[in-house]
VMD Tcl script that builds the backbone (N, CA, C; Angstrom):
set m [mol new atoms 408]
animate dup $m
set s [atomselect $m all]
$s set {name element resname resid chain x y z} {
  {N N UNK 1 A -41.423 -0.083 17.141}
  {CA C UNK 1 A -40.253 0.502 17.752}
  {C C UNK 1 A -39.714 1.585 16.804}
  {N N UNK 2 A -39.816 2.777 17.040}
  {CA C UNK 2 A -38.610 3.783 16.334}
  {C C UNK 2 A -37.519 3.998 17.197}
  {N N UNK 3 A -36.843 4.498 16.052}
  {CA C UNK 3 A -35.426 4.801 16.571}
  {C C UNK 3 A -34.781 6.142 15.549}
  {N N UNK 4 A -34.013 7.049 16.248}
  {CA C UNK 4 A -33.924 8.154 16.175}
  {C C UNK 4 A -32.335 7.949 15.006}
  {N N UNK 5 A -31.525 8.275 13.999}
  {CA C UNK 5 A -30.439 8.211 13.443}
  {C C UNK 5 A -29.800 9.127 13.693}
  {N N UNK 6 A -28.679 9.573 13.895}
  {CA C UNK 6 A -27.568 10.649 13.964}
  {C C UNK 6 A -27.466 10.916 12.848}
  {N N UNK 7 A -27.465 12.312 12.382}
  {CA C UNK 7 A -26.818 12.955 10.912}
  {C C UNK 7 A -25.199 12.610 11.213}
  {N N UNK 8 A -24.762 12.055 12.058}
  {CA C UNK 8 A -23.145 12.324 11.694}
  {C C UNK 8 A -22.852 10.293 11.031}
  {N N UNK 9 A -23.352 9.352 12.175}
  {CA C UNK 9 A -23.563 8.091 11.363}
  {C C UNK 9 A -24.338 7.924 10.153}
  {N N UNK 10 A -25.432 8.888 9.992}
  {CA C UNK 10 A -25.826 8.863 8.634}
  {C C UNK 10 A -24.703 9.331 7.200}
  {N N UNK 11 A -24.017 10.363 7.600}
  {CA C UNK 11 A -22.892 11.001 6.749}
  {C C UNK 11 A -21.880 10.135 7.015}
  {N N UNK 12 A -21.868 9.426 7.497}
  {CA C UNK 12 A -20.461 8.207 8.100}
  {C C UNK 12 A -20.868 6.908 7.000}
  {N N UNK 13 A -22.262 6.907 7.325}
  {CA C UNK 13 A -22.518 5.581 6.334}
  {C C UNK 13 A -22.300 5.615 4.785}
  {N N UNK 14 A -22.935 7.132 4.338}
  {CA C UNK 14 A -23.250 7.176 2.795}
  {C C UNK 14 A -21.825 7.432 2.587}
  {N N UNK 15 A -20.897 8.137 3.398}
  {CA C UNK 15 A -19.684 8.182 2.736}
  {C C UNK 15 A -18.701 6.741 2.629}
  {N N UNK 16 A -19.022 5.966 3.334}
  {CA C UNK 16 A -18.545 4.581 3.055}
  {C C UNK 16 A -19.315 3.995 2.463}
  {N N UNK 17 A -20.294 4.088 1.650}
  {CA C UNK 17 A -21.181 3.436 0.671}
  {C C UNK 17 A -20.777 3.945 -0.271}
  {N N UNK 18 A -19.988 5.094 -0.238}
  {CA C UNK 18 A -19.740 5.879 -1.903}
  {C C UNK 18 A -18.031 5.188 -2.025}
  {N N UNK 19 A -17.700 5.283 -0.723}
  {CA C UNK 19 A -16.442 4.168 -1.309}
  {C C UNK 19 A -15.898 2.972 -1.545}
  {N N UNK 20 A -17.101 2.252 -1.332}
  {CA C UNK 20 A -17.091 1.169 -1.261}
  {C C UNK 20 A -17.572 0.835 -3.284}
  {N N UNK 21 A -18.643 1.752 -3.526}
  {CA C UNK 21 A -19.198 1.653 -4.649}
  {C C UNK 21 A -17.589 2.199 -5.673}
  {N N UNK 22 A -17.059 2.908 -5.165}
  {CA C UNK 22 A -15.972 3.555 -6.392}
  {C C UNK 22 A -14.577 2.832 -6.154}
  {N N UNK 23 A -14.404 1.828 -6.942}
  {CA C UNK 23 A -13.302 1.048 -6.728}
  {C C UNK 23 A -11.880 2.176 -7.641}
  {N N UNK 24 A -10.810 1.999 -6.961}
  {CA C UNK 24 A -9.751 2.470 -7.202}
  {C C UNK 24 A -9.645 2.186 -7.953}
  {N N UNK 25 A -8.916 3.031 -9.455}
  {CA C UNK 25 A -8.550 2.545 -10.399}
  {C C UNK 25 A -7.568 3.204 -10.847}
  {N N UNK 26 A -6.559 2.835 -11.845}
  {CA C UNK 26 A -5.029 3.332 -12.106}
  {C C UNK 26 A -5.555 4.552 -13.099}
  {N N UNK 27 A -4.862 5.368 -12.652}
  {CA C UNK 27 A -4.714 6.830 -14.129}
  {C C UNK 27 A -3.385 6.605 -15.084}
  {N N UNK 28 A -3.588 6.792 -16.208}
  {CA C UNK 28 A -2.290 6.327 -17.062}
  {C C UNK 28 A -1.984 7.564 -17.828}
  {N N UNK 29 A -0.966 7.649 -17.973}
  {CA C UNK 29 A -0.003 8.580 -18.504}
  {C C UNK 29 A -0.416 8.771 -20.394}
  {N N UNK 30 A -0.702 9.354 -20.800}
  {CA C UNK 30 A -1.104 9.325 -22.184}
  {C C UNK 30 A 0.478 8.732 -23.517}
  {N N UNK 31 A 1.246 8.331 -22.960}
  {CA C UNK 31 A 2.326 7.885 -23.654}
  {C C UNK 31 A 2.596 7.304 -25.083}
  {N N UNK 32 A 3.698 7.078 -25.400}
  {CA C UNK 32 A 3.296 6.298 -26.774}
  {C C UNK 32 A 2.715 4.637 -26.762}
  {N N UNK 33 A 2.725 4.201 -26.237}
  {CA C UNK 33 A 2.016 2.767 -25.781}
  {C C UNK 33 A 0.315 2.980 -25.723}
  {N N UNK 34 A 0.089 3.736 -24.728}
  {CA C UNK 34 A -1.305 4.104 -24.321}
  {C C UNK 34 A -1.837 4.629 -25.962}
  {N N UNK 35 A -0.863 5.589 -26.632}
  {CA C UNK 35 A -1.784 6.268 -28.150}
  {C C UNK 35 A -1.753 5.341 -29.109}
  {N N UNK 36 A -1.305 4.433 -28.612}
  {CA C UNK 36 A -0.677 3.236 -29.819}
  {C C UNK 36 A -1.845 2.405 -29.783}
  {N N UNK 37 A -2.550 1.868 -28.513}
  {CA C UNK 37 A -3.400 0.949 -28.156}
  {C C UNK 37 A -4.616 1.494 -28.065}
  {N N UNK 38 A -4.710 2.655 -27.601}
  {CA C UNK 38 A -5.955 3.118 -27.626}
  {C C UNK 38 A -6.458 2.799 -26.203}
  {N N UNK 39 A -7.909 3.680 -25.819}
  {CA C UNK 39 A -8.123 3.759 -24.705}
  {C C UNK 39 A -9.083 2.156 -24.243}
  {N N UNK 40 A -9.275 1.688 -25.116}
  {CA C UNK 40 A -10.289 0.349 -24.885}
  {C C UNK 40 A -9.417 -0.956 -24.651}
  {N N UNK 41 A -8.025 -1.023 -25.143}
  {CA C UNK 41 A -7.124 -1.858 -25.264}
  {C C UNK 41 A -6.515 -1.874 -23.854}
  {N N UNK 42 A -6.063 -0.150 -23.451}
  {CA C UNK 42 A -5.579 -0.113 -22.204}
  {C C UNK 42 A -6.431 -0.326 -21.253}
  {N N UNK 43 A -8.038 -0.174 -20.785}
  {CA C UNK 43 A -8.708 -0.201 -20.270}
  {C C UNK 43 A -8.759 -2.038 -19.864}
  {N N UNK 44 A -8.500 -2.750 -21.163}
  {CA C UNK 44 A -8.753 -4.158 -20.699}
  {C C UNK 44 A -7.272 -4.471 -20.107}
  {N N UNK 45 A -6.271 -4.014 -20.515}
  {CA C UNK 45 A -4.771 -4.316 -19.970}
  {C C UNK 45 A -4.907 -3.742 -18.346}
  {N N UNK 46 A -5.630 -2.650 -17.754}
  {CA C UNK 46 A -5.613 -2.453 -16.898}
  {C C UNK 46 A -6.182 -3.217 -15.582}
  {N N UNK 47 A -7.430 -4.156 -16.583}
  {CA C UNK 47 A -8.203 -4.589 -15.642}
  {C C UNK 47 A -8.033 -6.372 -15.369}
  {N N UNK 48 A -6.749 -6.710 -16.234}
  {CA C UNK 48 A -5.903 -7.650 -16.501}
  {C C UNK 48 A -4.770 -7.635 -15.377}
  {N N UNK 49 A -4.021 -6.880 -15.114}
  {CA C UNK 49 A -3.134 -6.769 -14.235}
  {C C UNK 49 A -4.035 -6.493 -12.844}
  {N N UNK 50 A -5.231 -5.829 -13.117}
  {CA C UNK 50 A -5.741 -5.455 -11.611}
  {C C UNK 50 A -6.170 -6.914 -10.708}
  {N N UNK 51 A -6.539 -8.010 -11.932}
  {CA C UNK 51 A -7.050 -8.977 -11.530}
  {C C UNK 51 A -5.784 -10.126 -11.174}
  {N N UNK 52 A -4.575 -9.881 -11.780}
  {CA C UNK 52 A -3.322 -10.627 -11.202}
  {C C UNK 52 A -2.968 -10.106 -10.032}
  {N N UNK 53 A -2.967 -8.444 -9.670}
  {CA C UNK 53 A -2.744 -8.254 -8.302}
  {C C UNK 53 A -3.949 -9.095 -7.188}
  {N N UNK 54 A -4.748 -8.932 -7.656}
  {CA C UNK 54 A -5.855 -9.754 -6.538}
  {C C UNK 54 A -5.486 -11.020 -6.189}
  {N N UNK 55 A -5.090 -11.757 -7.446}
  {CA C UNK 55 A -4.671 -13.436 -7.005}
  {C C UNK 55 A -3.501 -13.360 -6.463}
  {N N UNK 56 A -2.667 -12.636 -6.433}
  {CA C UNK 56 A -1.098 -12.766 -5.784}
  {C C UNK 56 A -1.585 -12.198 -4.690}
  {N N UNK 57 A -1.702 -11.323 -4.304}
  {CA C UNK 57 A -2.011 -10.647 -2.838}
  {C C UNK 57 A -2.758 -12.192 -1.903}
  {N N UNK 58 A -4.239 -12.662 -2.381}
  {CA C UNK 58 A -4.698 -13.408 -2.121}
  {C C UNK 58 A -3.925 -14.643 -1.673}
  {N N UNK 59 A -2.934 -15.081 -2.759}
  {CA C UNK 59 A -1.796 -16.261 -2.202}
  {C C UNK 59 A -0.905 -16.363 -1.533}
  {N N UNK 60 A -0.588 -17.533 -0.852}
  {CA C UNK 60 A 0.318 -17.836 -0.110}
  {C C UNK 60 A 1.818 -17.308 -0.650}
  {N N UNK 61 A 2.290 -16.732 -1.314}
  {CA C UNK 61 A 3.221 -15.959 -1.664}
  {C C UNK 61 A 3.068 -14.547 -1.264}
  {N N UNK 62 A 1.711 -14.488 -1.851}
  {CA C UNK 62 A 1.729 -12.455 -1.405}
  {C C UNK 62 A 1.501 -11.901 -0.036}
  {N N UNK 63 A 0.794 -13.376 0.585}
  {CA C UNK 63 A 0.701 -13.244 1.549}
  {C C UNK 63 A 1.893 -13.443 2.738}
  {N N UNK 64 A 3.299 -14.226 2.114}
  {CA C UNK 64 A 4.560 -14.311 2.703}
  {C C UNK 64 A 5.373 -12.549 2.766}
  {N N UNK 65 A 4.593 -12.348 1.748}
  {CA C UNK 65 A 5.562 -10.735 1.338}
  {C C UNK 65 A 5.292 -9.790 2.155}
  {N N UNK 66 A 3.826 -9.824 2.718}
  {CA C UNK 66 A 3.208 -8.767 3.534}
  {C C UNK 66 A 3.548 -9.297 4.788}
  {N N UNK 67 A 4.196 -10.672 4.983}
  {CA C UNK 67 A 4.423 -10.787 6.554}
  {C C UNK 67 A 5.511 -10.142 6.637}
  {N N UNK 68 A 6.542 -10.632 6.064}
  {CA C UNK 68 A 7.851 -10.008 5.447}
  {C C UNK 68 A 8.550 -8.848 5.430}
  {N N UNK 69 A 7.225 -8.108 5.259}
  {CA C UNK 69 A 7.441 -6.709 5.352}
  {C C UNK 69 A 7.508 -6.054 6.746}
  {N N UNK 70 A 6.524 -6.743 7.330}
  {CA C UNK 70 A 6.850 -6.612 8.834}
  {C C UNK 70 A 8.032 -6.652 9.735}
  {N N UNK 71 A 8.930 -7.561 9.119}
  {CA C UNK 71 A 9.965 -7.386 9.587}
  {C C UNK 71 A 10.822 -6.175 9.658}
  {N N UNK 72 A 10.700 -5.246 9.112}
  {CA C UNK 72 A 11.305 -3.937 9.173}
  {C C UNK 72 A 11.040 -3.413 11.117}
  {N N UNK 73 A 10.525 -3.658 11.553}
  {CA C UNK 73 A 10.117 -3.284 12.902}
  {C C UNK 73 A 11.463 -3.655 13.563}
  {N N UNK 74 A 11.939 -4.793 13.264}
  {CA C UNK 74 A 12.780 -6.191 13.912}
  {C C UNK 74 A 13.865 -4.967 13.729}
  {N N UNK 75 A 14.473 -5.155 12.514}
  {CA C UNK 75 A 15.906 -4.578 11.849}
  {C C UNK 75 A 15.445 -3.373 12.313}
  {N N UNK 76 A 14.754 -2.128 12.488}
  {CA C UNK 76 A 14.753 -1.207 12.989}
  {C C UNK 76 A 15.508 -0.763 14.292}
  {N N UNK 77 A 14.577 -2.102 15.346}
  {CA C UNK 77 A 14.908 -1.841 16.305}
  {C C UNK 77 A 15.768 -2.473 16.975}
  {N N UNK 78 A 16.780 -3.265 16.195}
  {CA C UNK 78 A 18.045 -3.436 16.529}
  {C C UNK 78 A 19.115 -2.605 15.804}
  {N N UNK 79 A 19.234 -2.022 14.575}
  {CA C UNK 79 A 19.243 -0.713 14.111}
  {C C UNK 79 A 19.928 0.549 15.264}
  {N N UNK 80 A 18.414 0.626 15.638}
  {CA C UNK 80 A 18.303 2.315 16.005}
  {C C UNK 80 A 18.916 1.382 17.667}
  {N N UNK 81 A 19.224 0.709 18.228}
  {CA C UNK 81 A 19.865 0.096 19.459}
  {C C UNK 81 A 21.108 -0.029 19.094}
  {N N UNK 82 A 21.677 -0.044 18.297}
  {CA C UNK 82 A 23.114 0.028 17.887}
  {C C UNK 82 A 23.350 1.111 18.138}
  {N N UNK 83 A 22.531 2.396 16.982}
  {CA C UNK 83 A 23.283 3.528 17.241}
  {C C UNK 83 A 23.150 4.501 18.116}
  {N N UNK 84 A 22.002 4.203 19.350}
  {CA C UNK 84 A 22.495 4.595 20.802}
  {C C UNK 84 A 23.636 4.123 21.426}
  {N N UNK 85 A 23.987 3.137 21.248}
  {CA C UNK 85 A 25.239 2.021 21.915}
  {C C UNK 85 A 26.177 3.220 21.175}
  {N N UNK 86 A 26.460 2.880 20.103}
  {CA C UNK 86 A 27.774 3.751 19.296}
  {C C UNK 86 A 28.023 4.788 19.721}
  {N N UNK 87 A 27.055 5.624 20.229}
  {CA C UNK 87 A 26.825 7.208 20.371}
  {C C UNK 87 A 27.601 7.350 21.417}
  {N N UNK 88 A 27.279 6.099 22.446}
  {CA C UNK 88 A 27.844 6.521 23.836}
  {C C UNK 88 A 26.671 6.808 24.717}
  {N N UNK 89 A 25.240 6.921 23.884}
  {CA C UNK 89 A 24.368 7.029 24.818}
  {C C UNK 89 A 23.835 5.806 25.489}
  {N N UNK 90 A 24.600 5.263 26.282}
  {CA C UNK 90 A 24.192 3.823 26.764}
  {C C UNK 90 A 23.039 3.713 27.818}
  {N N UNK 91 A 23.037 5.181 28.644}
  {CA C UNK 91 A 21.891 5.508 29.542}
  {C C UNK 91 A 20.585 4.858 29.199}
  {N N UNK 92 A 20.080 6.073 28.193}
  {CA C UNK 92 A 18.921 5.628 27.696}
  {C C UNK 92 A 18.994 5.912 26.255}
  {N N UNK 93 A 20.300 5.936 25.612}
  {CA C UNK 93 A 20.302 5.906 24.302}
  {C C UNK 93 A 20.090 4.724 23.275}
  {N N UNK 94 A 20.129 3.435 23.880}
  {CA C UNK 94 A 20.043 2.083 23.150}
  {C C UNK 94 A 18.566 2.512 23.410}
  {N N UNK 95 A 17.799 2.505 24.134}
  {CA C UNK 95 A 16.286 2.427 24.691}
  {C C UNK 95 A 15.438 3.248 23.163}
  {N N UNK 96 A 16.100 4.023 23.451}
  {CA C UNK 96 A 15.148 5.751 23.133}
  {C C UNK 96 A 15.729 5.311 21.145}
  {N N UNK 97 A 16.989 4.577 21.206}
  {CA C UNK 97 A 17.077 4.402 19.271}
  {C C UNK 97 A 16.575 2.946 19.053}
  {N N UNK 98 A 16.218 2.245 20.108}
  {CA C UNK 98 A 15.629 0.683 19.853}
  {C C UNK 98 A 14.165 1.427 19.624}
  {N N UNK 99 A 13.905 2.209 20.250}
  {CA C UNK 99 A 11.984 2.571 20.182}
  {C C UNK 99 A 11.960 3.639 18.709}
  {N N UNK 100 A 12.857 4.540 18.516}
  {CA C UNK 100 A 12.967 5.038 17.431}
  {C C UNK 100 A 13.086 4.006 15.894}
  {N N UNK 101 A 13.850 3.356 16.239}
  {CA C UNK 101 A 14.038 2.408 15.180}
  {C C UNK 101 A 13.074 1.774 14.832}
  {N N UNK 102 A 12.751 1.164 15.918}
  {CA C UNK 102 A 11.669 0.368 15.722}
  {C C UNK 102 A 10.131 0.986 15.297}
  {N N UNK 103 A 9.908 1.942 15.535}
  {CA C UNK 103 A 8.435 2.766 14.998}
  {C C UNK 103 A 9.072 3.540 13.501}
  {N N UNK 104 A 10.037 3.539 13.292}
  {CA C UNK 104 A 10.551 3.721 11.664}
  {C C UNK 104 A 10.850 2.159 11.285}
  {N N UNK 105 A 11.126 1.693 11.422}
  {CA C UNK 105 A 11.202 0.006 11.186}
  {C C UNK 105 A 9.568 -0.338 10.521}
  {N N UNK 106 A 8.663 -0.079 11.326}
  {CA C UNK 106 A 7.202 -0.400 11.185}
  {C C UNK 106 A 6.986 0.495 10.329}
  {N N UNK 107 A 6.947 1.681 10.485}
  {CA C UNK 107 A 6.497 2.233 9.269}
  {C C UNK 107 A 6.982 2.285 7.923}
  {N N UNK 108 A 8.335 1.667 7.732}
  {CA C UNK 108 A 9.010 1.526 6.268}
  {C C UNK 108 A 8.494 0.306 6.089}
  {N N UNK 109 A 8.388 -0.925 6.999}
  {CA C UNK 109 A 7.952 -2.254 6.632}
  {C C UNK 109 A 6.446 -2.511 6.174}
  {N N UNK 110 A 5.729 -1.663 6.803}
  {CA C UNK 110 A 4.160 -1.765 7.071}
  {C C UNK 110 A 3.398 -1.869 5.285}
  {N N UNK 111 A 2.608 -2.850 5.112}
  {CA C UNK 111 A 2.255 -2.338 3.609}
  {C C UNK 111 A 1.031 -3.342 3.844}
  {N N UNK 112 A -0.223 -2.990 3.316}
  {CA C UNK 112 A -1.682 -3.266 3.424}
  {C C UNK 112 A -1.682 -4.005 2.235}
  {N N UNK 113 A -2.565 -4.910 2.429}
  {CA C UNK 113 A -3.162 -5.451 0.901}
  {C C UNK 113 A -3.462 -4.599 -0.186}
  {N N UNK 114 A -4.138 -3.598 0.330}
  {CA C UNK 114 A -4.479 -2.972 -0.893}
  {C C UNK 114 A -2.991 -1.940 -1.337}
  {N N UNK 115 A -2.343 -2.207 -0.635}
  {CA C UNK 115 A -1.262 -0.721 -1.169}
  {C C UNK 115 A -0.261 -2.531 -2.046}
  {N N UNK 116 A -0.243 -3.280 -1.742}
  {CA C UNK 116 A 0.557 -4.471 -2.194}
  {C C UNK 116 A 0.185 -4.627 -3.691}
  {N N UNK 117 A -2.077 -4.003 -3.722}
  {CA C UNK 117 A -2.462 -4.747 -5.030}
  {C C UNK 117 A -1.545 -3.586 -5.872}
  {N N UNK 118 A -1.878 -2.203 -5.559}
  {CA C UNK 118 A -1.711 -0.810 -6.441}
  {C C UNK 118 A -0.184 -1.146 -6.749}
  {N N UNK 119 A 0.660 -1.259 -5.705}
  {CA C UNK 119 A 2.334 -1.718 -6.355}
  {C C UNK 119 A 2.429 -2.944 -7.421}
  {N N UNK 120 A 1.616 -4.071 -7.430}
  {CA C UNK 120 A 1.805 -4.762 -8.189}
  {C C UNK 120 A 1.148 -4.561 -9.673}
  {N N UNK 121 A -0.413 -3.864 -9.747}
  {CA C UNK 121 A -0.542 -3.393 -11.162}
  {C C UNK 121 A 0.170 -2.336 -11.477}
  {N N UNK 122 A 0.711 -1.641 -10.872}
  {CA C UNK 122 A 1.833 -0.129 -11.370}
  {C C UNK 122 A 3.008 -1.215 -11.883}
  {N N UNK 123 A 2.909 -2.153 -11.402}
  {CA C UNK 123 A 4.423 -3.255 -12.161}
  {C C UNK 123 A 3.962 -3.669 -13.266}
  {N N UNK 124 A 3.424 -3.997 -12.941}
  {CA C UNK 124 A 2.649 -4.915 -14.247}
  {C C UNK 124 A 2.328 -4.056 -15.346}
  {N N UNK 125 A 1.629 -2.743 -15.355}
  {CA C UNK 125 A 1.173 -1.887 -16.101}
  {C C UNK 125 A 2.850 -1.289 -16.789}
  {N N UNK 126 A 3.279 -0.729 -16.014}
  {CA C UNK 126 A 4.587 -0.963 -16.724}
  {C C UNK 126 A 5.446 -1.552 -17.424}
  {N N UNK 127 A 5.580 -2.337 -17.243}
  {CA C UNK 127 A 5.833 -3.596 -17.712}
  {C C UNK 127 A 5.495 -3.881 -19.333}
  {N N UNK 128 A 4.377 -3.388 -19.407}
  {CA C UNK 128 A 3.481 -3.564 -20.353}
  {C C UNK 128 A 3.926 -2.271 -21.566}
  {N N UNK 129 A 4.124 -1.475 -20.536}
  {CA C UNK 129 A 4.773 0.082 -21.399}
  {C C UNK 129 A 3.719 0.960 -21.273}
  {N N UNK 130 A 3.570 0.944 -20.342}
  {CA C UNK 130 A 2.216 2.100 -19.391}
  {C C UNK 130 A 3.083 2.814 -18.354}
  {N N UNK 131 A 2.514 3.997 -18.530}
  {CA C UNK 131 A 3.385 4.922 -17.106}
  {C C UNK 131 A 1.971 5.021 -16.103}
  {N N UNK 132 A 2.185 4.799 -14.976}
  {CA C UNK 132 A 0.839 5.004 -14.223}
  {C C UNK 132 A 1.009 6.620 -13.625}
  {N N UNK 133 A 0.105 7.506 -13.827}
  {CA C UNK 133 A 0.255 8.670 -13.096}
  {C C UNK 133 A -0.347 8.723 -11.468}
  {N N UNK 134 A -1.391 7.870 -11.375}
  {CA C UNK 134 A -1.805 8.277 -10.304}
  {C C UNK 134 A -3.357 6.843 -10.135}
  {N N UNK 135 A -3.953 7.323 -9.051}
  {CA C UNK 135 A -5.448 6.220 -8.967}
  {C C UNK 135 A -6.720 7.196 -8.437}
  {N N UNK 136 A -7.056 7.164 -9.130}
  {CA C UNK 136 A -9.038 7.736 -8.424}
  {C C UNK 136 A -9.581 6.485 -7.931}
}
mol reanalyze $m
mol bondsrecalc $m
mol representation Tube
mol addrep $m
């Protein structure tokens, strides 16, 4: 049996094979902590906190936080239903600030595992007396 591949699923695949292979990792600020410790010291401090974000995210705690967060949808969209009511827009102004609210509700609440791990080693790394600049 052959079978023919698409160049566009082929370029679909290798580019999710290249990100899958390049795990995110924190960029650090060259500070006095970082020149103090050196780059091998911070390198293991980094990969210390990366591995506490994994177990908290993973647990029944981190996993309460990310439900949690969801709730912003809720308070949104009773929120943005108030201040159609207030306005006077009672027509379709509760409607139109309950649906407003609520899709800003979700999007201030909304937070992924992986954006939960990067907030928690940027804490942690701090913490430590690391400035994080950024992640490749």
């Amino acid at each position: 049996m052959t079978f023919k591949i698409n160049s566009r699923i082929t370029l679909l695949l290798l580019t999710f094979a290249m990100l899958i292979g390049c795990a995110s990792k924190p960029k650090l600020y060259p500070n006095k902590k970082y020149e103090t410790v050196g780059e091998s010291v911070a390198d293991k401090d980094i990969k210390m906190c990366m591995e506490r974000a994994e177990k908290y995210v993973g647990s029944e705690r981190g996993k309460n936080a990310a439900k949690g967060a969801g709730g912003g949808a809720v308070v949104g969209a009773a929120m943005g239903a108030a201040l159609g009511l207030f306005t006077g827009n009672v027509g379709g102004g509760a409607l139109r600030g309950g649906a407003v609210g609520g899709a800003g509700g979700a999007a201030a609440g909304a937070i992924s595992p992986e954006r939960m791990k990067k907030n928690f080693t940027e804490r942690c790394l701090g913490e430590k007396g690391y400035e994080v600049l950024g992640w490749d």
